[in-house]
N, C-alpha and C positions, 0 to 999 in steps of 0.2 A: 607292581606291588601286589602280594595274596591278601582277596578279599577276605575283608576281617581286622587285617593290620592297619596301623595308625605310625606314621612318622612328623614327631616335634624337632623342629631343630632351633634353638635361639639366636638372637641376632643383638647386637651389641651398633650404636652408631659413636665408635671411638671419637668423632668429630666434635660431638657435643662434649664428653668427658674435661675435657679443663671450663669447662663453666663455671665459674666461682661466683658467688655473692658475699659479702662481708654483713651478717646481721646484728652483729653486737659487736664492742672489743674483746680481741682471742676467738671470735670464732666463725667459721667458716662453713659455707651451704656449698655443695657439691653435686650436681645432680649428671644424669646418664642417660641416653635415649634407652630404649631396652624393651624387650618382646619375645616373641614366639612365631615362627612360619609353623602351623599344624597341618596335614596332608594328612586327608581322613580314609579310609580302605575304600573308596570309589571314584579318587584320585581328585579330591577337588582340594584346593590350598587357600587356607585361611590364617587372617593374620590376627593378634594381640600386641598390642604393644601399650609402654608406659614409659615410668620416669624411674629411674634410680638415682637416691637419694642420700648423701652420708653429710654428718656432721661433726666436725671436728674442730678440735682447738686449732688455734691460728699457729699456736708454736710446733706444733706437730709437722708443719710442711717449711719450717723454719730448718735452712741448713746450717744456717753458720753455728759451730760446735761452741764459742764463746757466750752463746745467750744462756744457755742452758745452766737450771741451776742445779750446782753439783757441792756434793758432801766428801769430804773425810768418813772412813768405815775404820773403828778398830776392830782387829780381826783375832780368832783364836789365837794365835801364837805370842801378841804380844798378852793377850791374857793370862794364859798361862805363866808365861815368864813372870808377870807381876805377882802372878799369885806365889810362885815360888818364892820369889823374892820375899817377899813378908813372911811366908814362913819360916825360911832361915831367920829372920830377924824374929820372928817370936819365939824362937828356941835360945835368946842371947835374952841377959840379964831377969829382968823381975817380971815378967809377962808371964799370967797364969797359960797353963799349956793345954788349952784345949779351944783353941782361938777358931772364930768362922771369916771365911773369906769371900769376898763376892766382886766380880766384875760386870758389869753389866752396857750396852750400847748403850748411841746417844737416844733409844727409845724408852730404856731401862728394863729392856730383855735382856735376860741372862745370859753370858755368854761364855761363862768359868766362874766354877765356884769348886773352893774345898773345904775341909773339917777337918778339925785335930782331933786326936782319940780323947773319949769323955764329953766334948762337947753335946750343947741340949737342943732341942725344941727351937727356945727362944730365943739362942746365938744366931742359929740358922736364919730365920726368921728377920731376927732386926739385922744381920751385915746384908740382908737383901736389902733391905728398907730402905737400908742407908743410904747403898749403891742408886737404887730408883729413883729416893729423893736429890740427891746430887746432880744426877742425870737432866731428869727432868728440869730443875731450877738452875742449872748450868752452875754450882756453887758448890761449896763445901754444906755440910749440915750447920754446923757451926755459923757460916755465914749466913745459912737461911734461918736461923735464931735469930741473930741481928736484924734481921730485914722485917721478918715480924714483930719484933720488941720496937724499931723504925717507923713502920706503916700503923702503929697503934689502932689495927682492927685486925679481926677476924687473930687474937689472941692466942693462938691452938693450931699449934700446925697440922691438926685436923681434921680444922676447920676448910683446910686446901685442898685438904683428898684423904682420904680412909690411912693410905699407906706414905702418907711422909712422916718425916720424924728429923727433931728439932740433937736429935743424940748426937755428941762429935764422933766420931768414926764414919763419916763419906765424905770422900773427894771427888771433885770432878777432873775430869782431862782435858782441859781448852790449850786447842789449837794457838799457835804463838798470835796469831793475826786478830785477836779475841782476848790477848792478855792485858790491854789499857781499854777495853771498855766495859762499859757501867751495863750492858746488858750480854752477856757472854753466852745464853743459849744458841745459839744457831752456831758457833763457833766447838762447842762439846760436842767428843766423839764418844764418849763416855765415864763410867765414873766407876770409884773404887769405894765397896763398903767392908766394914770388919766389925767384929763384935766379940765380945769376950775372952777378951786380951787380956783385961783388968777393967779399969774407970774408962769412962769415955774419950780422957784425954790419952790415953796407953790405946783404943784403938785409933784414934786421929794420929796420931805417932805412926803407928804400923803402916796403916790406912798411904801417907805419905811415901813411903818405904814402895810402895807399888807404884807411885805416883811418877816418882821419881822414876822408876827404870824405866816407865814407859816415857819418860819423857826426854831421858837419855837415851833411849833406842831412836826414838821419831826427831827428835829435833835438839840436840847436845847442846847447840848454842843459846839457845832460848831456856833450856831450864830450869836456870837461877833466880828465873822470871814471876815473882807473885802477881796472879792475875786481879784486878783494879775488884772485879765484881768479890772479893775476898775482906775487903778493907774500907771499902764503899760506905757504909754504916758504922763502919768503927766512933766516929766524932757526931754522930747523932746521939743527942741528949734529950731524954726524956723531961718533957714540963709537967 
């Protein structure tokens, strides 16, 4: 070697590498023998070495593809579609025509949205709302009225977050396997909002209208099906 130069090479003991320890539930210590041979420019070799170290969840080195928890994603195209959809039907009988529409994931990020000519400000705005609030509480807005006039606290829907709203025009889209229970978020892939249709009840109408197609695209046979978290509060009476 020309004095002056320096050669590092690393060294890896693969033997140690499956050393596993278990420190808590989910998760897992990993460590690694590991070092340096250095060879200094007068030819003498010297060594460094240590531990390498990683931590990880326990479900990470988990293979069987069954544990894993997995979601339904609704995707642009059936967005689209539904929003179509409800625009043909706001172009049919007494629906002012300047209607907003919004589809949104099961996060209540937007995923398709449109506008009819004339529409304002404040359409745009509340069939977002609508959608998010639906989303998020896996429910109709309507039914999330119910459920606060039910829980007789926190009066204002909000009181639950800046951007929900108690207005009927959002629907949500629960998966068939989520339609006979009493708590149907984890089951919403997401939800449909509209606004300035007319009254509240002309965008829950329309709002439907998208509900539907998407519900006849993903699953025909289940359809027909009103989801429980819909009706749940209907027979709760106020003392």
């Amino acid at each position: 070697m020309p004095k002056g130069e320096q050669k590092i090479e690393p060294y890896f003991k693969d033997d140690f590498y499956n050393n596993v320890i278990t420190l808590s539930e989910g998760f897992l210590l990993r460590w690694k023998a590991c070092g340096f041979n250095w060879t200094n420019s007068y030819g003498n070799t010297l060594s460094s070495g240590g531990i390498g170290i990683s931590l990880k969840t326990a479900r990470s080195y988990n293979e069987k593809e069954d544990t894993m928890y997995k979601r339904s994603m609704l995707g642009y195209e059936e967005a689209k579609g539904a929003v179509e959809a409800m625009i043909e039907e706001n172009k049919k009988g007494d629906y002012w025509p300047y209607g907003c529409f919004a589809v949104v994931d099961y996060n209540g990020v937007l995923l398709y949205f449109a506008r009819m000519d004339g529409s304002g400000t404040q359409g745009v705005s509340m069939a977002i709302r609508k959608a998010y609030t639906s989303a998020i509480w896996g429910r109709s807005t309507t039914a999330f009225g119910k459920m606060i006039d039910a829980k007789k606290f926190r009066k204002d829907a909000t009181n639950y977050g800046p951007d929900y709203t108690t207005i009927p025009g959002g629907v949500a889209i629960i998966e068939p396997a989520g339609k006979d229970s009493r708590y149907a978020t984890p089951f919403c892939i997401g939800a449909i909002g509209v606004a300035t249709t007319g009254p509240g009840e002309f965008d829950e109408a329309i709002a439907m209208v998208g509900l539907k197609y998407i519900e006849n695209l993903l699953w025909p046979e289940k359809a027909h099906i009103l989801p429980l978290v819909e009706t749940v509060y209907d027979k709760v009476k106020e003392t």
